[in-house]
N, C-alpha and C positions, 0 to 999 in steps of 0.2 A: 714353477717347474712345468716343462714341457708333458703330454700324457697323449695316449691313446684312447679313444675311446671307440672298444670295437664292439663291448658286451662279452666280450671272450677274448682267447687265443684264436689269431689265423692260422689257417694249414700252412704246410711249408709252399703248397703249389703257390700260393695266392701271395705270398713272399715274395717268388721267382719272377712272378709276373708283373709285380712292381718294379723290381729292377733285379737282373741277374746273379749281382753281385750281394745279394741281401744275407740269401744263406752263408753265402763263404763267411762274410764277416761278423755272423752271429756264430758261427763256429771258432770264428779268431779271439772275438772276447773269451770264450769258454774257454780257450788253452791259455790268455794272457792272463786272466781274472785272478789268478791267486799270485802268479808269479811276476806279475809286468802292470802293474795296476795302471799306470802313464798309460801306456799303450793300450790297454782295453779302455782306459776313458776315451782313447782319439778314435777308436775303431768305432763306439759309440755313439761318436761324434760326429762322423762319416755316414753311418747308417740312420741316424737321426735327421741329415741333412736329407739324406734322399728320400724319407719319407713325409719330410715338412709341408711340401707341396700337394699334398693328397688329401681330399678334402677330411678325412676322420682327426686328421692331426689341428692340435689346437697350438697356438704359441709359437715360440722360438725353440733348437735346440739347446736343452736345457744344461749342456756345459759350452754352451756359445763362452755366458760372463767370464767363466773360470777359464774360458782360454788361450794362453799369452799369446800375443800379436808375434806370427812369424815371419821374418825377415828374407823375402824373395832371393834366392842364387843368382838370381841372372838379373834383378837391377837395383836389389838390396831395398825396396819398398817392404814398407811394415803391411801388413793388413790381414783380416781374415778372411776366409772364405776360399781362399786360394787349393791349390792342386799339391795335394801331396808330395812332399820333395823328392821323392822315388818314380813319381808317374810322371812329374817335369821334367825330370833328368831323362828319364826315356822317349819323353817326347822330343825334349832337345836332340839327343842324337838319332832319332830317326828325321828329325830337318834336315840334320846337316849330312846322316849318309842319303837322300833322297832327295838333297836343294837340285840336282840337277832333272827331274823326273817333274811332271806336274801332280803338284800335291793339293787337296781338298780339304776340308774342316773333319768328312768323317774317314780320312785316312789318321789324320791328329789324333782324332776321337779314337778309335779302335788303337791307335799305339796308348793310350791311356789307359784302356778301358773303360771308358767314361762314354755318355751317352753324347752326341754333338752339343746341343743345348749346355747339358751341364759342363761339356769341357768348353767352353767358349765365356762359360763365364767364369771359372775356375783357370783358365790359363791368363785370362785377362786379368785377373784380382792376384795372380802370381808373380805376370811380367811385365803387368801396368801398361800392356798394349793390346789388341785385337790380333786375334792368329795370321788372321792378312798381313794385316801392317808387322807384325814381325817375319815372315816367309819373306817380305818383300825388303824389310833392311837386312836379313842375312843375305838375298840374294846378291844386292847392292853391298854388300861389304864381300863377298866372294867376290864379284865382279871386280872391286874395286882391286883386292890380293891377284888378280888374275894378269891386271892392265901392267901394274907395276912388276908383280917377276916375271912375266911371258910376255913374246913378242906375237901372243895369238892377235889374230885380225878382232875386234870387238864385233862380227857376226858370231864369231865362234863363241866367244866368251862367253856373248846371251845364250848362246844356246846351251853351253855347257853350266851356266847358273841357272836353269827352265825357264828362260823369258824365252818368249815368241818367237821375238826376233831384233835386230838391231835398233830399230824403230822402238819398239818397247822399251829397250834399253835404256836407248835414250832420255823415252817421256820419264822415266826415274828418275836417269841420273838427275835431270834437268830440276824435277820436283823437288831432290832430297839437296842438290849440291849446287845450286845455282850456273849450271856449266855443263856442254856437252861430254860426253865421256872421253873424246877426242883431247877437246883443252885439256881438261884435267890430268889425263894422262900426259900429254905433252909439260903441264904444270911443270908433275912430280918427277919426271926424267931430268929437263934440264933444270930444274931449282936443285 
């Protein structure tokens, strides 16, 4: 079993300043704790993680064993450690209203709530990819929704998926599809 060892209770300052969200969710146990006992063990579980890294902490979180392997929304991977299905989903759609805007690790991070570090390894143990590499296959899959119902010019299309520019484009498509974005389009029109 996971423990503290501080020789006391910390103030609550010294909570905050470990991570901000420390206090909220030592309050969320105290309201779940008689009525939602699931849920105050996962809130637990949460605030456990973020303290594991701090040198007072010994061990693993100590309901890591006890619990069950959740299954990713967006690529159906089993694993732990991953991001909250509440904080993914919100990250998810702030990708997809923002894929045309250039977006960073702590724009992700802040639609989380989650520190960069931690959200980079918590979206990756979620959707079994790097926050890049995924910003970069929804852009390429916008891109691609964009070629096939509009007859926008593929400058425009980069720029309305936030690539640079055509050039950019390209080096994608060419990485992910074997094929300029020209061919492929041409492909799926007349096939």
């Amino acid at each position: 079993m996971s423990e503290f060892h501080t020789g006391g209770a910390w103030p609550q300052h010294h909570i905050e300043a470990v991570h901000p969200e420390a206090t909220r969710m030592i309050v969320d146990v105290e309201a779940l704790i008689d009525d939602d006992a699931l849920g105050a063990r996962r809130v637990l579980f949460e605030l456990q993680t973020l303290f594991q890294d701090l040198p007072i902490w010994e061990g693993k979180p100590s309901l890591e064993a006890d619990r069950p392997l959740r299954q990713s929304a967006a690529t159906g991977v089993e694993g732990v450690g991953g991001m909250a299905p509440w904080r993914l989903k919100r990250v998810l759609a702030f990708v997809q209203a923002e894929l045309h805007n250039t977006i960073v690790v702590k724009d992700l991070a802040d639609s989380s709530g989650l520190s960069p570090s931690h959200f980079c390894r918590a979206f990756k143990a979620s959707v079994g990819e790097a926050p890049h590499a995924y910003l970069m296959r929804m852009r390429l899959e916008r891109a691609k929704d964009l070629m096939i119902q509009t007859d926008e010019n593929l400058c425009r299309i980069a720029k309305i998926c936030g690539l640079a520019d055509q050039a950019h484009l390209t080096r994608l498509f060419r990485k992910h599809t074997n094929a300029t974005p020209y061919r492929w389009r041409r492909a799926r029109r007349t096939g």
